[in-house]
C-alpha positions as CSV (number, residue, x, y, z in Angstrom):
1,X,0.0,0.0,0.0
2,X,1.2,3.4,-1.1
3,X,1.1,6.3,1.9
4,X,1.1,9.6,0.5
5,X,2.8,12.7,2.5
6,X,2.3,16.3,2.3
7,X,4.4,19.4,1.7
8,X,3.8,20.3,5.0
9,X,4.1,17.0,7.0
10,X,7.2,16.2,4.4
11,X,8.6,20.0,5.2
12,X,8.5,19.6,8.7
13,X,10.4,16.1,8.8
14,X,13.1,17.0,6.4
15,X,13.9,20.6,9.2
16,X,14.0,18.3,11.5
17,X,16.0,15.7,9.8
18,X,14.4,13.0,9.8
19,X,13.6,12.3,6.0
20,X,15.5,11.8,3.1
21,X,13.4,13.3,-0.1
22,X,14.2,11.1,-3.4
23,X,13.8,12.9,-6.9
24,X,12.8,10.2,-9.1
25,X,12.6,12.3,-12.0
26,X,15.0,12.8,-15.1
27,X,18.1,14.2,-14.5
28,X,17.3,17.2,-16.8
29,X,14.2,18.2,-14.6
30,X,16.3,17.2,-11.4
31,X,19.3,20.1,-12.1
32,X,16.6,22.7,-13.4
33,X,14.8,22.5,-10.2
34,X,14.6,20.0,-6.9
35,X,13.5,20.2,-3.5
36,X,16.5,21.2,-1.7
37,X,18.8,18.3,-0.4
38,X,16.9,16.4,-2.5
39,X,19.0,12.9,-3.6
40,X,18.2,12.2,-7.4
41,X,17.6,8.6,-8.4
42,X,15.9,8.7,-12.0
43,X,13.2,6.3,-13.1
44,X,14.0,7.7,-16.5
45,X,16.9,9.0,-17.5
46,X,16.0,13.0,-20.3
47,X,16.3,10.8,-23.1
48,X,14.2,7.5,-21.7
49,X,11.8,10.2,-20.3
50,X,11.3,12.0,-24.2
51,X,10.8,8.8,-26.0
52,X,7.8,7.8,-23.5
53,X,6.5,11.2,-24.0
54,X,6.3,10.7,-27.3
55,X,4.7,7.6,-27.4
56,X,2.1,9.0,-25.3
57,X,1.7,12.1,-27.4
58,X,1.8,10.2,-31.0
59,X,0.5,6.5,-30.3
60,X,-1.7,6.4,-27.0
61,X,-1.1,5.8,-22.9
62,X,-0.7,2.5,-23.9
63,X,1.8,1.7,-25.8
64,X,4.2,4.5,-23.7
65,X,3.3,2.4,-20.6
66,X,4.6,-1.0,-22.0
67,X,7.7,1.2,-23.5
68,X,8.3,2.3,-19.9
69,X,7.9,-1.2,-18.4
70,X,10.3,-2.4,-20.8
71,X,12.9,0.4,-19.8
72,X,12.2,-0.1,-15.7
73,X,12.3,-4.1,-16.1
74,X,16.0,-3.5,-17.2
75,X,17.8,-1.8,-14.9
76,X,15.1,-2.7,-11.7
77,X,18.0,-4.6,-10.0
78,X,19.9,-1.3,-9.8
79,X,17.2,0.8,-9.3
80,X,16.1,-1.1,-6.2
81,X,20.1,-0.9,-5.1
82,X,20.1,2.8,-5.2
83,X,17.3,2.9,-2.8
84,X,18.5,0.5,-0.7
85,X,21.6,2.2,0.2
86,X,19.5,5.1,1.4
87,X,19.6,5.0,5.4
88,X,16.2,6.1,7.2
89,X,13.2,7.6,6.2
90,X,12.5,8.5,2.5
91,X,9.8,9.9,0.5
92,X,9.9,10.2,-3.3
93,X,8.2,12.6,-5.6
94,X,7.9,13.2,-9.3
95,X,6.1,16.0,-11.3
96,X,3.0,15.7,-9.9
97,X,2.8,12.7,-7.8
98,X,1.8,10.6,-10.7
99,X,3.2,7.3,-12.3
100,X,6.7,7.3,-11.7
101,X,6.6,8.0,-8.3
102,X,3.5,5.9,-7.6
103,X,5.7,3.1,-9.6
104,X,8.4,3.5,-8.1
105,X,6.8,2.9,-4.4
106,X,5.1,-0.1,-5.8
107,X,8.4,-1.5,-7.1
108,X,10.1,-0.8,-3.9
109,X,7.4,-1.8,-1.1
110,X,7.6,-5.8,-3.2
111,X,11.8,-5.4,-2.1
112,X,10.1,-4.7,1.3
113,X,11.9,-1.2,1.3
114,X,9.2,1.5,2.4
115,X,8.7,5.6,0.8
116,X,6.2,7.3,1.2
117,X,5.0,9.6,-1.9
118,X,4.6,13.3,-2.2
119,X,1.0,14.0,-2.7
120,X,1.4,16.8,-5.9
121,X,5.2,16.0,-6.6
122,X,7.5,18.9,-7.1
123,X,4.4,20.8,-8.3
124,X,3.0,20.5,-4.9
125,X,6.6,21.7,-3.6
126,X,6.6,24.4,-6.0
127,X,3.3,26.3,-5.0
128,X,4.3,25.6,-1.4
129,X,7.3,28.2,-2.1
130,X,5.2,30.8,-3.8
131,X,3.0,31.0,-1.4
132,X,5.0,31.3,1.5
133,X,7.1,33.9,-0.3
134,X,3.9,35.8,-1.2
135,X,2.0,35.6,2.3
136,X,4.8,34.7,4.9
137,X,5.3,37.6,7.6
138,X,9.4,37.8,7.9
139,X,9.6,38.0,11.4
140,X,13.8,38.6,12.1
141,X,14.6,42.6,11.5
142,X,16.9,43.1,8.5
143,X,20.1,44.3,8.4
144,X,21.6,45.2,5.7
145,X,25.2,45.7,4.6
146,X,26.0,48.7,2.3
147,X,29.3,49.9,0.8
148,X,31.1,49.8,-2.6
149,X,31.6,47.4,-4.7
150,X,34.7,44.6,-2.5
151,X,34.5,46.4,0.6
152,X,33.9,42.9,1.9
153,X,30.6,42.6,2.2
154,X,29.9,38.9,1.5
155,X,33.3,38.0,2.9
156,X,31.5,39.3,6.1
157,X,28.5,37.1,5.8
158,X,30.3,33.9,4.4
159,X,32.0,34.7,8.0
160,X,29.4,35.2,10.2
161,X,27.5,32.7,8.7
162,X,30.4,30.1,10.0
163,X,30.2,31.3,13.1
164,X,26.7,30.5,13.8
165,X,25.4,33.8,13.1
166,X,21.6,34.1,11.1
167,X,22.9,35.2,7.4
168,X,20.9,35.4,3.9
169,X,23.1,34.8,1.2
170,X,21.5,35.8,-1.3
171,X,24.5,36.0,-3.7
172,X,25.2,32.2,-3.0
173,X,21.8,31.2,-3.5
174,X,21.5,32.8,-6.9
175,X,25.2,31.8,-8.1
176,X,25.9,35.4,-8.9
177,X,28.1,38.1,-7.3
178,X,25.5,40.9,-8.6
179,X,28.0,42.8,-10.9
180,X,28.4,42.6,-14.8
181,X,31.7,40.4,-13.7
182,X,29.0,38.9,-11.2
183,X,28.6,34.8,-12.8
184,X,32.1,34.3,-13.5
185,X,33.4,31.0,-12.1
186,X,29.8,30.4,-10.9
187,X,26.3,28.4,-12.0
188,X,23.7,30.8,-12.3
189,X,20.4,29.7,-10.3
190,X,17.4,29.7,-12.0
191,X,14.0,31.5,-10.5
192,X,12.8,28.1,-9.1
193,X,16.0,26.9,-7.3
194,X,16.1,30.7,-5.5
195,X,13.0,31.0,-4.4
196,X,12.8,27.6,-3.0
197,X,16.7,28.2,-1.5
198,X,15.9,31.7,-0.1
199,X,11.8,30.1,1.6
200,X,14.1,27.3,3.4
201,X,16.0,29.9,4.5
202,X,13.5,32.0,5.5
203,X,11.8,29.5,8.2
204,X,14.8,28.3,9.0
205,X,15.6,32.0,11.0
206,X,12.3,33.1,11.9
207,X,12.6,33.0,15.6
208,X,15.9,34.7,15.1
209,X,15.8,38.8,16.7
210,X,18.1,39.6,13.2
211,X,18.9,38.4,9.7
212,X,22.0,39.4,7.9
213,X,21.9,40.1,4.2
214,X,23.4,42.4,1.7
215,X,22.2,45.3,0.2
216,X,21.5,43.5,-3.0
217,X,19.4,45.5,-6.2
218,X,16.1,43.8,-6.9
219,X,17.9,41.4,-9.8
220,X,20.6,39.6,-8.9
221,X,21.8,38.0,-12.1
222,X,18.6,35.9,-13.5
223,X,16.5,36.0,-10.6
224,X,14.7,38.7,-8.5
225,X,13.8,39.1,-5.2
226,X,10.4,38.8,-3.9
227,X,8.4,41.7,-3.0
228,X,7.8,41.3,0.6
229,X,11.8,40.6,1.2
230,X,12.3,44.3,-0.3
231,X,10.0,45.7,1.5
232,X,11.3,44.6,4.6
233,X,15.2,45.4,3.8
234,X,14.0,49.4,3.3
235,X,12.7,48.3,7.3
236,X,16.2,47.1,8.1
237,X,18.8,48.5,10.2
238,X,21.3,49.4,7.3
239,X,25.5,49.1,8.3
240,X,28.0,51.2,5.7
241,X,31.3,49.3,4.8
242,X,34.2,51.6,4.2
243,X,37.8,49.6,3.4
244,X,40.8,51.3,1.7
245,X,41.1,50.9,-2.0
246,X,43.9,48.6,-2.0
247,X,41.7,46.5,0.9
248,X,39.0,46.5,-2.1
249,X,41.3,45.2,-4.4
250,X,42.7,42.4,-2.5
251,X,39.1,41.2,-1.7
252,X,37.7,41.3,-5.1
253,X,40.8,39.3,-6.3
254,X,40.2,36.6,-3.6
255,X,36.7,36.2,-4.4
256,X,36.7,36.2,-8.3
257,X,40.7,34.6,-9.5
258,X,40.2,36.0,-12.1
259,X,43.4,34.0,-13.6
260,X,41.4,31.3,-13.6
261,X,38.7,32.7,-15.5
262,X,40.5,35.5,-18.3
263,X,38.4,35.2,-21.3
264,X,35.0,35.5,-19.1
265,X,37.0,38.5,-17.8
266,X,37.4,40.0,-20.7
267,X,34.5,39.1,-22.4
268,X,32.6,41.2,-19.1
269,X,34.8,44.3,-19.3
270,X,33.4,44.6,-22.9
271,X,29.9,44.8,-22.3
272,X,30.3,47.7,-20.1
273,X,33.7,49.4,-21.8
274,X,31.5,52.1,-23.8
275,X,30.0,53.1,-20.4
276,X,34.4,54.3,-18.9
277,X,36.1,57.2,-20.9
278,X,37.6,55.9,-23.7
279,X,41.5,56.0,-22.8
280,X,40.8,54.6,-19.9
281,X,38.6,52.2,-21.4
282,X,41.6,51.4,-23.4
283,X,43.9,50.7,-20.6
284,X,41.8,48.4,-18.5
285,X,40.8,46.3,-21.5
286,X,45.2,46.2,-22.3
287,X,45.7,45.3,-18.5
288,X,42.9,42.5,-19.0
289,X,44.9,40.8,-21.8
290,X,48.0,41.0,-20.1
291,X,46.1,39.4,-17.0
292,X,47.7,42.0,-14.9
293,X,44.3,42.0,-12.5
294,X,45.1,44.4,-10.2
295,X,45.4,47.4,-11.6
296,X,42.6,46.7,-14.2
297,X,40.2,46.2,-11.0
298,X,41.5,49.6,-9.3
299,X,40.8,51.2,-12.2
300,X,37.1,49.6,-12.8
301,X,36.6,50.9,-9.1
302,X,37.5,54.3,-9.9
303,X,36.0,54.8,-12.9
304,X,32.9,52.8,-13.3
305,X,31.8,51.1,-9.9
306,X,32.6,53.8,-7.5
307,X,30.7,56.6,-9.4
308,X,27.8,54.0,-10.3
309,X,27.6,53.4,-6.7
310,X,27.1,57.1,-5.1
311,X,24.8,58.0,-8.0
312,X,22.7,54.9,-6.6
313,X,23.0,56.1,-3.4
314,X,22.0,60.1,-4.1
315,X,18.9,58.3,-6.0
316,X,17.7,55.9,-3.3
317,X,18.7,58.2,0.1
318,X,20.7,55.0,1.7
319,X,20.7,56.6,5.1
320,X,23.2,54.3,7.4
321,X,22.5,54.2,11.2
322,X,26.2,53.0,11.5
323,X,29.3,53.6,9.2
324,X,32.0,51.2,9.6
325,X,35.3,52.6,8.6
326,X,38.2,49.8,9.0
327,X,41.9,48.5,7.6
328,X,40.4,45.5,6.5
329,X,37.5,42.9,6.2
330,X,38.3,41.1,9.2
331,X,38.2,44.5,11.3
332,X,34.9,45.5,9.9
333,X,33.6,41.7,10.7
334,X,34.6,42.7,14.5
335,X,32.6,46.2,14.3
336,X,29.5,44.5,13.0
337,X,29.7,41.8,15.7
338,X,30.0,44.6,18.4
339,X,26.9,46.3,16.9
340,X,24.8,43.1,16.7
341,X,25.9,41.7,20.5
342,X,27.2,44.6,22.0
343,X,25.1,46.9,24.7
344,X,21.2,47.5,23.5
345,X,22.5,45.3,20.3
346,X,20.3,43.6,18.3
347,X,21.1,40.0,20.1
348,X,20.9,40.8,23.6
C-alpha cells in the first residue's frame, strides 16, 4: 500500500532531519529544479523520459506504458540498489505525484523497502514556495550591509554565517556576485532553485531577533527578489562598509581569480567598456589581456563602480544608522559583531 505525505508533513520532517526526499525524475528536470537536499535517483533518465512522452503524445497511454515497463524491467535490480543504500526515512516525488513516483513505491514496497509519496510532486513543492514567499510575515529585523563594490561585504557574511550567526546569502543562492563580472566562475540559479533556497532559508531564522543580508538590487543575475523581502530590507537597520582601495582590491581578487577565469573577464569588461572614458577604457581592456588583475580592478573601481555606486545612493537616500570605517575585512567583521551583541545590540 502506497502512503502519501504532504508538503507540510514532508517540510516539517526533512527541518527536523528526519527524512530523506528522493527525486525520481529525469536528471534534466532534477538540475533545473529540486526540492533542496533532495537525492536524485531517476526512473528515466532525459532521453528514456522523451521517447515515453512521445509515445504517449503520437501513439496512446498504452503503448508508452509497455515502453516504460520495458525500460524499468531493465535496470530494476539497480534501481532497487540505489534505494537501498539510502539510510532512514524516505519519501519520493515526481512531477506531480503521478506514475513514476507511484511506480516506483510499488516496485520498492515488493523489495520490502518503504517511501512514502509526495502528494502533488515537485508541483505541490513548488506552489508551497510561492505561497509562502507571497503571504509569509518575515519575522527577524533586516540588516543590511552597504558599501562599494569589495568592501567585503559577503566576505562578512560567508564569516558570520560560520560562526553561527543568522545570514541570507543571497549572492550564493542565486550563483551570482550581482555585478556585470558577477557569474564568472559560478552556476547561475534559476528562479525556481532561488525561491525555493531563499523560503528554506527564511523559516529556517524566523525566531531569530536579526537576519543578515546584503544590500543587494532587486535582480541579482537571472533572478529577483520577492516583494515582501524588499519591502522589509528598506525596514532594516542598514550598516556602511568603508575599506581602503587597496583592501577592495585584494578582496575582489580573492573572491573572483580572475586567472582562472581571463576570457569570461574579458569578455565582461566589454559589455560595459563604452560606459568608462575611452582612454581609460583602453587601458583596463590592455591590463585584462596581459592578466595583470590588479590594476585593471583599481581602475574599474575608480571609474565605473565607485561613481555608479554614489549615483545609486543620491537616488535611493541609503541613510546608514552605523558607518564602519576599518583597515580590512576582518576589522569590519569585529565592528558589525560589536553592533549586533554589543550593549542594546540587536542579540541581547
Amino acid at each position: 500500500m502506497i502512503h502519501d505525505i504532504t508538503v507540510e508533513e514532508l517540510n516539517e520532517e526533512r527541518w527536523r532531519g528526519e527524512t530523506v526526499t528522493i527525486d525520481v525524475r529525469s536528471p534534466g528536470e532534477f538540475a533545473n529544479a529540486t526540492i533542496p537536499g533532495s537525492l536524485n535517483i531517476p526512473l528515466f533518465d532525459d532521453g528514456e523520459r522523451a521517447e515515453v512522452g512521445t509515445l504517449y503524445v503520437q501513439v496512446g497511454a498504452g503503448a508508452a506504458k509497455r515502453r516504460g515497463l520495458e525500460i524499468v524491467s531493465a535496470k530494476l535490480p539497480a534501481f532497487v540498489e540505489q534505494f537501498a543504500r539510502v539510510e532512514g526515512r524516505k519519501a519520493v516525488f515526481c512531477w506531480r505525484g503521478g506514475m513514476r513516483s507511484k511506480v516506483t513505491a510499488t516496485l520498492l514496497s515488493l523489495m520490502d523497502i518503504h517511501v512514502r509519496r509526495l502528494a502533488g510532486g515537485y508541483r505541490a513543492y513548488r506552489r508551497w514556495v510561492v505561497h509562502f514567499l507571497e503571504t509569509a510575515e518575515i519575522k527577524p529585523r533586516l540588516v543590511v550591509l552597504h558599501g562599494l563594490t569589495g568592501t567585503g561585504k559577503s566576505w562578512i557574511l560567508r564569516k558570520l554565517k560560520a560562526d553561527g550567526f543568522p545570514v541570507l546569502d543571497l549572492e550564493a543562492m542565486a550563483g551570482h556576485r550581482g555585478s556585470i563580472f558577477g557569474g564568472i566562475g559560478l552556476r547561475a540559479s534559476n528562479q525556481k532553485t532561488f525561491d525555493a533556497l531563499l523560503a528554506e532559508e527564511l523559516v529556517r531564522w524566523q525566531q531569530a531577533p536579526f537576519l543578515l543580508m546584503e544590500a543587494e538590487s532587486k535582480r541579482i543575475g537571472k533572478v529577483v527578489l520577492p516583494e515582501r523581502l524588499w519591502a522589509k530590507k528598506e525596514e532594516g537597520l542598514h550598516l556602511l562598509v568603508e575599506l581602503p582601495v587597496e583592501e577592495r582590491v585584494r578582496l575582489i581578487l580573492q573572491d573572483y581569480e580572475p586567472w582562472d577565469h581571463p576570457d569570461e573577464c574579458l569578455a565582461a569588461f566589454r559589455r560595459i567598456k563604452e560606459a568608462i572614458h575611452t582612454p581609460v577604457a583602453k587601458e583596463i581592456e590592455s591590463l585584462l589581456m596581459r592578466q595583470e588583475y590588479a590594476p585593471a580592478v583599481e581602475l574599474l573601481l575608480e571609474y565605473y563602480y565607485d561613481p555608479r555606486y554614489r549615483y545609486a545612493g543620491l537616488k535611493y537616500e541609503v541613510r546608514p544608522e552605523h558607518v564602519i570605517r576599518a583597515r580590512n575585512a576582518e576589522e569590519a567583521c569585529e565592528r558589525v559583531r560589536e553592533i549586533l551583541l554589543g550593549p542594546g545590540g540587536l542579540g541581547r
